[in-house]
mmCIF file of the N, C-alpha and C atoms, coordinates in Angstrom:
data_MODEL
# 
_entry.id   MODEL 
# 
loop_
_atom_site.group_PDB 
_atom_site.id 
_atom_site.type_symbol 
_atom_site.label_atom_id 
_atom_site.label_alt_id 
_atom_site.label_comp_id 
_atom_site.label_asym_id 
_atom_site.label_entity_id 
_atom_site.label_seq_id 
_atom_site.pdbx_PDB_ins_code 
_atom_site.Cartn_x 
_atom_site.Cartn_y 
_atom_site.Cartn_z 
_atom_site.occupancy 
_atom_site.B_iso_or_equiv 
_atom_site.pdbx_formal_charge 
_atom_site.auth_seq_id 
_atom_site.auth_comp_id 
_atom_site.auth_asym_id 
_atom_site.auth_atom_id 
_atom_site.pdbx_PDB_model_num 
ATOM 1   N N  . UNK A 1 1  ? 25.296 -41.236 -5.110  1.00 0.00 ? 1  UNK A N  1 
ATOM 2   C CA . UNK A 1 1  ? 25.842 -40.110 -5.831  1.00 0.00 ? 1  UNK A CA 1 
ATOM 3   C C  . UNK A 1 1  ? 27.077 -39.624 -5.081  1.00 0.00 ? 1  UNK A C  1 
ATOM 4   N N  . UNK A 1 2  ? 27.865 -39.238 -5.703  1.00 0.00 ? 2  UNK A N  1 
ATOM 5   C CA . UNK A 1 2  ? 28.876 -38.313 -4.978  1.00 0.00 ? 2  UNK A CA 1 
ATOM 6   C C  . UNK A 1 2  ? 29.190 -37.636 -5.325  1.00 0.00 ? 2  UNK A C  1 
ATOM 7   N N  . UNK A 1 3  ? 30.696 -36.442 -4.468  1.00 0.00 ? 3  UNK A N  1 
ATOM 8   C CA . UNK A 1 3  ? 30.206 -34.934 -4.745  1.00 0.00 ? 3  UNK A CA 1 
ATOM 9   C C  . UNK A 1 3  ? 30.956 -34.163 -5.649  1.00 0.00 ? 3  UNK A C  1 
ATOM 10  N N  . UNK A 1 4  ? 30.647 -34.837 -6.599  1.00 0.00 ? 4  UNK A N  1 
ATOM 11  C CA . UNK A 1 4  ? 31.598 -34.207 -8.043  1.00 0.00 ? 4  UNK A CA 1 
ATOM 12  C C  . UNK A 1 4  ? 30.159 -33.345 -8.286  1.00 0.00 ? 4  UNK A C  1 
ATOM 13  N N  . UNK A 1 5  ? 30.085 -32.134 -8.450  1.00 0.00 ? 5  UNK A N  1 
ATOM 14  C CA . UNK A 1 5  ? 29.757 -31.722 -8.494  1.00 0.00 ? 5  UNK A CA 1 
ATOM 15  C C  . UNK A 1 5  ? 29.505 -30.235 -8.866  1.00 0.00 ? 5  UNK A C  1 
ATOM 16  N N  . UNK A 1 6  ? 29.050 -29.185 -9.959  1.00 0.00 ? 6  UNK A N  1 
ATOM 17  C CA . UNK A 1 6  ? 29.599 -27.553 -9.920  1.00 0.00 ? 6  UNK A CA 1 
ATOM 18  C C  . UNK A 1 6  ? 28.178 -26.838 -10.324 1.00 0.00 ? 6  UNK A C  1 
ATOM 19  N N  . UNK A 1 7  ? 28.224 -25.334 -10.112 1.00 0.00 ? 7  UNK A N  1 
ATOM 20  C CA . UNK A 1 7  ? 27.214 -24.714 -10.569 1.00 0.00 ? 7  UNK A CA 1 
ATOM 21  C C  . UNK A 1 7  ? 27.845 -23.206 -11.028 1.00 0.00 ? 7  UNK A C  1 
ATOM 22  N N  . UNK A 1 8  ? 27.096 -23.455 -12.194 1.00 0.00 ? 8  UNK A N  1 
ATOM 23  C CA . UNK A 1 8  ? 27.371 -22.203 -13.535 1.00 0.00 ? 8  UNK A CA 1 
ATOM 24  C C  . UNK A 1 8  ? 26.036 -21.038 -13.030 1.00 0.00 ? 8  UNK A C  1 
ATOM 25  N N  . UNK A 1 9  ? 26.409 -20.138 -12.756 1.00 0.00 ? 9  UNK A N  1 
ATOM 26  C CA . UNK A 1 9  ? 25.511 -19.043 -12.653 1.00 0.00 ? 9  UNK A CA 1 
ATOM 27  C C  . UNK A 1 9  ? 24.651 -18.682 -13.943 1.00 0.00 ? 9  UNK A C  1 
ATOM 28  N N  . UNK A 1 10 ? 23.753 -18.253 -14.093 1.00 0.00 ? 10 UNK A N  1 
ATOM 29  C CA . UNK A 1 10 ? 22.889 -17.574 -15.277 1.00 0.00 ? 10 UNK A CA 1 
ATOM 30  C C  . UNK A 1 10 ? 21.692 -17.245 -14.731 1.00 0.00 ? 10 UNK A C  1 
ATOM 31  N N  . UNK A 1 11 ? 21.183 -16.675 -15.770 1.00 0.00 ? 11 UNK A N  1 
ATOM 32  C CA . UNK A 1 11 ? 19.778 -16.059 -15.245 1.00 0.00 ? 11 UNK A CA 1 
ATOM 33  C C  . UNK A 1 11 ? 18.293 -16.916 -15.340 1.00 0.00 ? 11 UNK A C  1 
ATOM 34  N N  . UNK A 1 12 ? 17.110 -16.496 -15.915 1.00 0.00 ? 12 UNK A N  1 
ATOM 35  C CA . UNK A 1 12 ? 15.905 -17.130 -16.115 1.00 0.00 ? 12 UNK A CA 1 
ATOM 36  C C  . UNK A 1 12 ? 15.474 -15.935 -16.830 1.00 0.00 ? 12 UNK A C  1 
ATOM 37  N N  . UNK A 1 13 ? 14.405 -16.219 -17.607 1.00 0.00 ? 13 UNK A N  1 
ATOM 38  C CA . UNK A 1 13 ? 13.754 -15.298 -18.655 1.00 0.00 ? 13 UNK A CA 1 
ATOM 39  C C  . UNK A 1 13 ? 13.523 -14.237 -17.941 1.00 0.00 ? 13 UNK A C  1 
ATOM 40  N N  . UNK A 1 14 ? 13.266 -13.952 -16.713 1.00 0.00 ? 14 UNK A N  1 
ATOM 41  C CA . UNK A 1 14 ? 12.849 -12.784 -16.118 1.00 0.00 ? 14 UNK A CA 1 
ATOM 42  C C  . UNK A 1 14 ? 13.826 -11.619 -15.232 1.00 0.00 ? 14 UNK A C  1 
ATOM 43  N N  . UNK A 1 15 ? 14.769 -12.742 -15.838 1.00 0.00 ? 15 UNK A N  1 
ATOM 44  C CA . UNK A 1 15 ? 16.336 -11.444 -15.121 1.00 0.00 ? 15 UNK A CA 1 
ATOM 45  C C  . UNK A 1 15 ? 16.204 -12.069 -13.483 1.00 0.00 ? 15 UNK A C  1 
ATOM 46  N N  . UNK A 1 16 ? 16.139 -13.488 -12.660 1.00 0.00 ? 16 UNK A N  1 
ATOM 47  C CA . UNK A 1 16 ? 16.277 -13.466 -11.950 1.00 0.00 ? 16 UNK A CA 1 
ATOM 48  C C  . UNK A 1 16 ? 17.564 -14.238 -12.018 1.00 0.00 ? 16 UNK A C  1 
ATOM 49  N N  . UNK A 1 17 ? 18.538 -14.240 -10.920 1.00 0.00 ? 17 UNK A N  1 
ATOM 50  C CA . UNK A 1 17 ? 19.860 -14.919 -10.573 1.00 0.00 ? 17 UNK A CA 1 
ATOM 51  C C  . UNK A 1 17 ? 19.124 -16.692 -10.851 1.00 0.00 ? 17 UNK A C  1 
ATOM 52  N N  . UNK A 1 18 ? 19.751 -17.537 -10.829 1.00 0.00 ? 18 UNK A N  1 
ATOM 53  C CA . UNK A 1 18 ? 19.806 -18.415 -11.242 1.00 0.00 ? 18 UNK A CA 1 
ATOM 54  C C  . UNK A 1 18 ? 20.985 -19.576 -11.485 1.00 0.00 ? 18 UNK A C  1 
ATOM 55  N N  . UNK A 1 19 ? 20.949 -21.029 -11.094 1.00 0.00 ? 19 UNK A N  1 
ATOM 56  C CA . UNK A 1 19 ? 22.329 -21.202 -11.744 1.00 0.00 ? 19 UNK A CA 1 
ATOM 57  C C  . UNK A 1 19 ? 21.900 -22.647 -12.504 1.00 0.00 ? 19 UNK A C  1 
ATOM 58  N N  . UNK A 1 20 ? 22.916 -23.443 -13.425 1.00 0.00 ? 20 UNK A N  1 
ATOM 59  C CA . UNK A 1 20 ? 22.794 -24.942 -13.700 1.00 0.00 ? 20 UNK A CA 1 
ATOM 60  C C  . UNK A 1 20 ? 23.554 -25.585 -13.006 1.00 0.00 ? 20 UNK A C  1 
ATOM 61  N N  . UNK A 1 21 ? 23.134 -27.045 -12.917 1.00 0.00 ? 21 UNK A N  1 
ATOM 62  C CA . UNK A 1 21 ? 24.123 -27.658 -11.768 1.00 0.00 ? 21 UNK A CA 1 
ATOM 63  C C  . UNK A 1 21 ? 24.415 -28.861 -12.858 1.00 0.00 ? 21 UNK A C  1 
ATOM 64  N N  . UNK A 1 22 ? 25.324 -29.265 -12.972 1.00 0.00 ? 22 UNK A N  1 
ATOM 65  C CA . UNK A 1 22 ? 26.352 -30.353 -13.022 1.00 0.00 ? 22 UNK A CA 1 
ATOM 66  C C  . UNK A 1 22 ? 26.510 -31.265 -12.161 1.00 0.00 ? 22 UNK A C  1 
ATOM 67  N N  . UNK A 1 23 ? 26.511 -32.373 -12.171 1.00 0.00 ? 23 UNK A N  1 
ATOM 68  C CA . UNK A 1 23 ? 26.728 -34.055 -11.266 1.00 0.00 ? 23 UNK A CA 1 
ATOM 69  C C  . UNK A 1 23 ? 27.052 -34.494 -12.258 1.00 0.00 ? 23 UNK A C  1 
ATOM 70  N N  . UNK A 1 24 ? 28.397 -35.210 -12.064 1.00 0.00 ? 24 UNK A N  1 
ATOM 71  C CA . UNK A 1 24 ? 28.568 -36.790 -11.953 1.00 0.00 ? 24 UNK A CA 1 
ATOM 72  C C  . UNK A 1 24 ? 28.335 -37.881 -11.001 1.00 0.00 ? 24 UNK A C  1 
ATOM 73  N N  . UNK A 1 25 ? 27.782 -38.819 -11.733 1.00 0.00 ? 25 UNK A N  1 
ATOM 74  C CA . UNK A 1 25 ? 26.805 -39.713 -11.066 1.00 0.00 ? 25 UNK A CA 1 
ATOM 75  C C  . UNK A 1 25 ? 27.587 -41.199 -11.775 1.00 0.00 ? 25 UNK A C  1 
ATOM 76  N N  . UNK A 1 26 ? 28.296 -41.740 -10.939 1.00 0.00 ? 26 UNK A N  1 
ATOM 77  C CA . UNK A 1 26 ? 29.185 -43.090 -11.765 1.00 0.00 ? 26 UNK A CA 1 
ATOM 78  C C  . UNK A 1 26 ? 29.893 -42.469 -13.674 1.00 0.00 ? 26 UNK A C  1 
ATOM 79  N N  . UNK A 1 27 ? 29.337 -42.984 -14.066 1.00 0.00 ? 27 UNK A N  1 
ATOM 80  C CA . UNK A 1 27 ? 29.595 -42.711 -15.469 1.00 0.00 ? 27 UNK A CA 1 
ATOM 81  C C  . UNK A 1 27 ? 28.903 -41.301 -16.139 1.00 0.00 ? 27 UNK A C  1 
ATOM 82  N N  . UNK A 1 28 ? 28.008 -40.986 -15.211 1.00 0.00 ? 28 UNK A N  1 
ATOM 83  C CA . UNK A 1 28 ? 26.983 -40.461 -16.133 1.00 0.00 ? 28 UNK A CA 1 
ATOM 84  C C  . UNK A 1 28 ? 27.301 -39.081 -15.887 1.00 0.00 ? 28 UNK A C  1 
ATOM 85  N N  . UNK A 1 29 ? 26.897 -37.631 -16.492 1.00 0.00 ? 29 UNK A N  1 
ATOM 86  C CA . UNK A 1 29 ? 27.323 -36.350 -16.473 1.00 0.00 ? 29 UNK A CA 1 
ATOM 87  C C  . UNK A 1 29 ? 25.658 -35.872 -16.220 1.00 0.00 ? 29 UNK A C  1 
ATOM 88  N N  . UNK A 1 30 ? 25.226 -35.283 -15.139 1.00 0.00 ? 30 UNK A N  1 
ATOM 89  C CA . UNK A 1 30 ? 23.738 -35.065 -15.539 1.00 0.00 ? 30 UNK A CA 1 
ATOM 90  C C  . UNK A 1 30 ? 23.802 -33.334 -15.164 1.00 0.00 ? 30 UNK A C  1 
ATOM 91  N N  . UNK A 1 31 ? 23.045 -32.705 -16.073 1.00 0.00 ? 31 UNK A N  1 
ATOM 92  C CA . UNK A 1 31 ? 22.464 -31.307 -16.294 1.00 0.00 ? 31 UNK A CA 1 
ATOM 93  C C  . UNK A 1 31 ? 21.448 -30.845 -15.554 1.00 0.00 ? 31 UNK A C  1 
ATOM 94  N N  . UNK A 1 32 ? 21.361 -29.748 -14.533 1.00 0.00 ? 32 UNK A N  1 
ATOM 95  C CA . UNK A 1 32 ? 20.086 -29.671 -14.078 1.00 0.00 ? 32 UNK A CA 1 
ATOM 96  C C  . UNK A 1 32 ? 19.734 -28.056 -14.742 1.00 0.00 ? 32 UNK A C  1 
ATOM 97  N N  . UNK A 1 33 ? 18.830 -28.302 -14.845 1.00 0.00 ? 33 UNK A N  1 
ATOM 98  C CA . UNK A 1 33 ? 18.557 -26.526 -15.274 1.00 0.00 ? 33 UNK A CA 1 
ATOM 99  C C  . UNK A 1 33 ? 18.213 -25.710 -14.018 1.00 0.00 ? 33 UNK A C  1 
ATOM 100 N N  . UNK A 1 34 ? 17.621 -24.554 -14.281 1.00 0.00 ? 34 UNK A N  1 
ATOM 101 C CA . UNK A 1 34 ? 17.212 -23.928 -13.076 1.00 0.00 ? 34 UNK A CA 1 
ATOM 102 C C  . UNK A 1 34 ? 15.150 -24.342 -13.141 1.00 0.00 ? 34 UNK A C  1 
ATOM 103 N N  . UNK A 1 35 ? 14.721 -23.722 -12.021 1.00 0.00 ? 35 UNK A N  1 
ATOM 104 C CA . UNK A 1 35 ? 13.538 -23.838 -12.074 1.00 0.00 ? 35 UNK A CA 1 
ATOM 105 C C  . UNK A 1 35 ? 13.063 -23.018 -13.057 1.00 0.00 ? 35 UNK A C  1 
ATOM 106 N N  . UNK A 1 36 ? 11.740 -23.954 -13.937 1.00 0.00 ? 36 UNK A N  1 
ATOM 107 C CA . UNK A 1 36 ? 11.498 -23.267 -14.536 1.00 0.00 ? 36 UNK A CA 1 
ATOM 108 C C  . UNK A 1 36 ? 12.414 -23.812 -16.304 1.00 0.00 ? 36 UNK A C  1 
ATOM 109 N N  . UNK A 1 37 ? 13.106 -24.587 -15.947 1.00 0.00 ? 37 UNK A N  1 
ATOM 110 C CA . UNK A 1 37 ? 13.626 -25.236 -17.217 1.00 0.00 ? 37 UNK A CA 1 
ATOM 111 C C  . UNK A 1 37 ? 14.426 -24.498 -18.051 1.00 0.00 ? 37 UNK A C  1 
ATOM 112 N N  . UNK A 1 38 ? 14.376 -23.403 -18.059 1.00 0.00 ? 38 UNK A N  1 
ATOM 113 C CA . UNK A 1 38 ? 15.406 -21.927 -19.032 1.00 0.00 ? 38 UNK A CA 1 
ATOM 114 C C  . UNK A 1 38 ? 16.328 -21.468 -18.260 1.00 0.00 ? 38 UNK A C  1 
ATOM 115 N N  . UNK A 1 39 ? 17.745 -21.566 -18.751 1.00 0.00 ? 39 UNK A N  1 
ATOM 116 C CA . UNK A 1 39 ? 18.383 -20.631 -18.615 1.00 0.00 ? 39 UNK A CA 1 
ATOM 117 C C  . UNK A 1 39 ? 19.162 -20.064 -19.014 1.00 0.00 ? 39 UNK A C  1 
ATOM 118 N N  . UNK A 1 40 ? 19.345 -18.718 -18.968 1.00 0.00 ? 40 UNK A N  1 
ATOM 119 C CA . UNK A 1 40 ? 19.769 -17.651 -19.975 1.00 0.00 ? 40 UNK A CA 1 
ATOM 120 C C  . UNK A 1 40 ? 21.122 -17.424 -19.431 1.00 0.00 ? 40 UNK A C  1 
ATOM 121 N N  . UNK A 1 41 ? 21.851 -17.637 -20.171 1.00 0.00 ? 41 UNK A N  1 
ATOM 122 C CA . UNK A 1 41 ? 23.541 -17.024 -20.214 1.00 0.00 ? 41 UNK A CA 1 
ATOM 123 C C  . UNK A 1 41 ? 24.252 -16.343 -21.030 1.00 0.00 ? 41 UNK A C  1 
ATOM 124 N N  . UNK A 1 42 ? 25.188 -15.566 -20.824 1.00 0.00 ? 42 UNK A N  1 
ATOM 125 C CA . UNK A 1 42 ? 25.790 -14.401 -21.408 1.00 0.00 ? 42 UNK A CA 1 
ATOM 126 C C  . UNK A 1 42 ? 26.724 -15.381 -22.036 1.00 0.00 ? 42 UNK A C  1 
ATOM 127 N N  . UNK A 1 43 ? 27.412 -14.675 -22.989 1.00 0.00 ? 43 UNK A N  1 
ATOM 128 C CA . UNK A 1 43 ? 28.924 -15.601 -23.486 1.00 0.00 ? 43 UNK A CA 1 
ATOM 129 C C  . UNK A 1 43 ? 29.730 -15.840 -22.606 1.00 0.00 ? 43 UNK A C  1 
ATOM 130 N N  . UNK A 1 44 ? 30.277 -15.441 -21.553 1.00 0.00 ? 44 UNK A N  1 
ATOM 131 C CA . UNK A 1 44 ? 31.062 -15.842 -20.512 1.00 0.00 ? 44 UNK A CA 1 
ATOM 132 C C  . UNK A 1 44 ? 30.365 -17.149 -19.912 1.00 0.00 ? 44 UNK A C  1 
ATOM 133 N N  . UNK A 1 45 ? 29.642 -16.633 -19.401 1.00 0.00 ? 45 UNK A N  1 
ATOM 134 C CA . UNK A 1 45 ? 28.318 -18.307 -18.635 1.00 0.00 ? 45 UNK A CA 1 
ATOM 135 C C  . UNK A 1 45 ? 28.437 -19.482 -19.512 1.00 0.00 ? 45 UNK A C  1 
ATOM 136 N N  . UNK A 1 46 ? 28.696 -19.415 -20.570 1.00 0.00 ? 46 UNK A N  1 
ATOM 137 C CA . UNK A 1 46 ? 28.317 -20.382 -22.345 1.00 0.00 ? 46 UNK A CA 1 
ATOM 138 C C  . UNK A 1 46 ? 29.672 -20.601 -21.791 1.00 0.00 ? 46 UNK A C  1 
ATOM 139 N N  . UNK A 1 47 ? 30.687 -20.101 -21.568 1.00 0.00 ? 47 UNK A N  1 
ATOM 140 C CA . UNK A 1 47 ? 32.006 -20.609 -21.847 1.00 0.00 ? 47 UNK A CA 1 
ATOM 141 C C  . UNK A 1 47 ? 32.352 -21.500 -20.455 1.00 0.00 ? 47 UNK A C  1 
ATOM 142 N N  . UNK A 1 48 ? 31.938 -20.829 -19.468 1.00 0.00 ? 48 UNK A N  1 
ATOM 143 C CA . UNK A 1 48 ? 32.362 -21.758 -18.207 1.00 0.00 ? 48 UNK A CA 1 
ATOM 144 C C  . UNK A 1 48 ? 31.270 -22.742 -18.077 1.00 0.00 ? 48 UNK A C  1 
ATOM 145 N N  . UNK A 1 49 ? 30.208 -22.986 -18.498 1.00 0.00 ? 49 UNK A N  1 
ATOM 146 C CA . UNK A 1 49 ? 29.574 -24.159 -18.770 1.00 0.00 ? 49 UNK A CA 1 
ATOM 147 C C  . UNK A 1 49 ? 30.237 -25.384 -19.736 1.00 0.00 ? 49 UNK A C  1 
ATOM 148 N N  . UNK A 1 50 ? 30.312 -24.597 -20.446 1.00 0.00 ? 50 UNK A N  1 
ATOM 149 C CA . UNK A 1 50 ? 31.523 -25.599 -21.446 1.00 0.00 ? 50 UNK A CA 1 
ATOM 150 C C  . UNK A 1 50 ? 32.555 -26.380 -20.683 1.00 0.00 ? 50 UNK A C  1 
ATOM 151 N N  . UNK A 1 51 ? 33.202 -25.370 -19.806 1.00 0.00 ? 51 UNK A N  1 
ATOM 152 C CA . UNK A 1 51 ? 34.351 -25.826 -19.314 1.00 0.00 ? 51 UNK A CA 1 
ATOM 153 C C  . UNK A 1 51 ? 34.389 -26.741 -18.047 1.00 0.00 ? 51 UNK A C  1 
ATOM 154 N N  . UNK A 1 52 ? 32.979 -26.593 -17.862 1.00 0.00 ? 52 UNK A N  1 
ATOM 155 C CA . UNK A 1 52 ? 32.591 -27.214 -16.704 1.00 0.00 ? 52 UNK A CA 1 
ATOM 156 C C  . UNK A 1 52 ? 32.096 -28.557 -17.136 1.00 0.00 ? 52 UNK A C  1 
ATOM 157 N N  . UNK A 1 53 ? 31.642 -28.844 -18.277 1.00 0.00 ? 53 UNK A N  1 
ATOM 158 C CA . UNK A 1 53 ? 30.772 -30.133 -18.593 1.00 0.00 ? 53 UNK A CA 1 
ATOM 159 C C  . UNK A 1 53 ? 32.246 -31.057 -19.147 1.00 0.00 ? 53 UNK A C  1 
ATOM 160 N N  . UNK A 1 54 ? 33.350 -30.190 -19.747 1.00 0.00 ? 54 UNK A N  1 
ATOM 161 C CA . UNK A 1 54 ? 34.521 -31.044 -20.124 1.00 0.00 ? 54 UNK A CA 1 
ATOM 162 C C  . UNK A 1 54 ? 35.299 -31.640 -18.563 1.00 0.00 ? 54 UNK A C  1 
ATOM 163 N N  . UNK A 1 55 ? 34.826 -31.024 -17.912 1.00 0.00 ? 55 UNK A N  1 
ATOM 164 C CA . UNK A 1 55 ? 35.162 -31.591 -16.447 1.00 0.00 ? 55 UNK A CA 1 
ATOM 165 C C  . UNK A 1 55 ? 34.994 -32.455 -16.055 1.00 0.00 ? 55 UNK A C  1 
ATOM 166 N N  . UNK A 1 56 ? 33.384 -32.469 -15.962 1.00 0.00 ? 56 UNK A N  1 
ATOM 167 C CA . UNK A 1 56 ? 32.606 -33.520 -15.347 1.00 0.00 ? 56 UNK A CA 1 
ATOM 168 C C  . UNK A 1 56 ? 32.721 -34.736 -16.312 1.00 0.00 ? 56 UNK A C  1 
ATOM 169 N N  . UNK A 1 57 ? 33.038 -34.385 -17.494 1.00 0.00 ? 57 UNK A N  1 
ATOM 170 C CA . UNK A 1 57 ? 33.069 -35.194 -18.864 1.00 0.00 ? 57 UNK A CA 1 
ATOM 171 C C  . UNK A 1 57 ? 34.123 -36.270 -18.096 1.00 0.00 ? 57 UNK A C  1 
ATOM 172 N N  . UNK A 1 58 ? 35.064 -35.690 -17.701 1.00 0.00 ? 58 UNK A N  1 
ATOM 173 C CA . UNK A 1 58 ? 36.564 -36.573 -17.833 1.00 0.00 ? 58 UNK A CA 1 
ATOM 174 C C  . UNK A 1 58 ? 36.422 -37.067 -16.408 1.00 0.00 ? 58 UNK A C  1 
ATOM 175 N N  . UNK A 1 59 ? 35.301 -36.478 -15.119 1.00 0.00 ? 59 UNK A N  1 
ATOM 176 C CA . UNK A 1 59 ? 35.277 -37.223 -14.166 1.00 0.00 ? 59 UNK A CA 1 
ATOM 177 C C  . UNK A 1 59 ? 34.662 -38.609 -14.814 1.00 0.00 ? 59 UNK A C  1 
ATOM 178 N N  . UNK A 1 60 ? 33.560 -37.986 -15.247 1.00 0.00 ? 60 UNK A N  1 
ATOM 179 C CA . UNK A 1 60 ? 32.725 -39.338 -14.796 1.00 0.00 ? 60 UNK A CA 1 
ATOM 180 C C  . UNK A 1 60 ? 33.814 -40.785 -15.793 1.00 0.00 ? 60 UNK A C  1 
ATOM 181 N N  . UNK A 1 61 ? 34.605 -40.353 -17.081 1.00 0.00 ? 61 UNK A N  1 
ATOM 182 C CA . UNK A 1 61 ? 34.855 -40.955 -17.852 1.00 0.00 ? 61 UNK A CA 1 
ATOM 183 C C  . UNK A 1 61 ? 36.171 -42.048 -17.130 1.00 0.00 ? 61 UNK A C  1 
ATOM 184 N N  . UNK A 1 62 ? 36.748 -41.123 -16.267 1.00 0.00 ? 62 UNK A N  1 
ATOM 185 C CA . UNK A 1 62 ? 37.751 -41.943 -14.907 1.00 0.00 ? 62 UNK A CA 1 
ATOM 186 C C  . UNK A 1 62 ? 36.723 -43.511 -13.971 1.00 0.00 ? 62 UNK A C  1 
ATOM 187 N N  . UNK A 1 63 ? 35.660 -42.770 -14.017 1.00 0.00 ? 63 UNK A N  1 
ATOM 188 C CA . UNK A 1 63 ? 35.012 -43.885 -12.797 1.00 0.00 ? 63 UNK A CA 1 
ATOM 189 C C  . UNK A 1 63 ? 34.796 -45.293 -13.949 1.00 0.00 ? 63 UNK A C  1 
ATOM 190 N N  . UNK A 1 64 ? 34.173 -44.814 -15.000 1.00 0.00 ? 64 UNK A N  1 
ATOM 191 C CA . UNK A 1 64 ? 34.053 -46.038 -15.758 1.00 0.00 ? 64 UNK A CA 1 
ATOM 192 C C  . UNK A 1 64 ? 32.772 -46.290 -15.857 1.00 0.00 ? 64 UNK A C  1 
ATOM 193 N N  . UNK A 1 65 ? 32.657 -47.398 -16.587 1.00 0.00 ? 65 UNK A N  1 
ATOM 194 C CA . UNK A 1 65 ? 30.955 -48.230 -17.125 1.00 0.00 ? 65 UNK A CA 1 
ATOM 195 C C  . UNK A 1 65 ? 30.984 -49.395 -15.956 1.00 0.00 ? 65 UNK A C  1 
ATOM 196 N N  . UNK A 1 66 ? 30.241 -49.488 -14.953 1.00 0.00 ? 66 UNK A N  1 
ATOM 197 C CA . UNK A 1 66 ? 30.270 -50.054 -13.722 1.00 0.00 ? 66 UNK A CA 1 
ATOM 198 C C  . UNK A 1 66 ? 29.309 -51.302 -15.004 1.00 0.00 ? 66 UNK A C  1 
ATOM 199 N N  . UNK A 1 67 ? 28.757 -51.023 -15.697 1.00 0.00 ? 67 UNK A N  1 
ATOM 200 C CA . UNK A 1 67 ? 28.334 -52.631 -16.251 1.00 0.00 ? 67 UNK A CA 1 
ATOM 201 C C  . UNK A 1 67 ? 28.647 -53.508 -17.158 1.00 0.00 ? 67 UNK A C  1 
ATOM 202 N N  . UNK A 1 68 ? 29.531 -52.625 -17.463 1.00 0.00 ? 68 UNK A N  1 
ATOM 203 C CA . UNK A 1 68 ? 30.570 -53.554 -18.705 1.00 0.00 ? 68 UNK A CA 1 
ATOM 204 C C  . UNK A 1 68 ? 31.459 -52.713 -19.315 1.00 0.00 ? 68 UNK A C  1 
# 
């Protein structure tokens, strides 16, 4: 793995801090949620997640399909 990498702040059903994490992994864009699998974001959070996955989008899309 390497360290392309970001994290979007948000909460969890219970109002605790929280964030999602983002990796690129070769080609691949992977999502982590927080513990607990939910997480809750305001419209701002929705938007820099967005902006964050078009990121990782165009990293991973630079490295390429390592299998064909």
């Amino acid at each position: 793995m390497n360290d392309q990498r970001w994290w979007v702040e948000c909460g969890d059903p219970f109002g605790r801090d929280r964030s999602v994490t983002v990796l690129v992994e070769e080609d691949q864009v992977l999502v982590v949620a927080p513990p607990g699998g939910t997480a809750v974001l305001s419209a701002q959070q929705t938007h820099r997640l967005h902006r964050t996955l078009g990121t990782a989008s165009d990293a991973a899309a630079e490295t390429g399909d390592p299998r064909g």
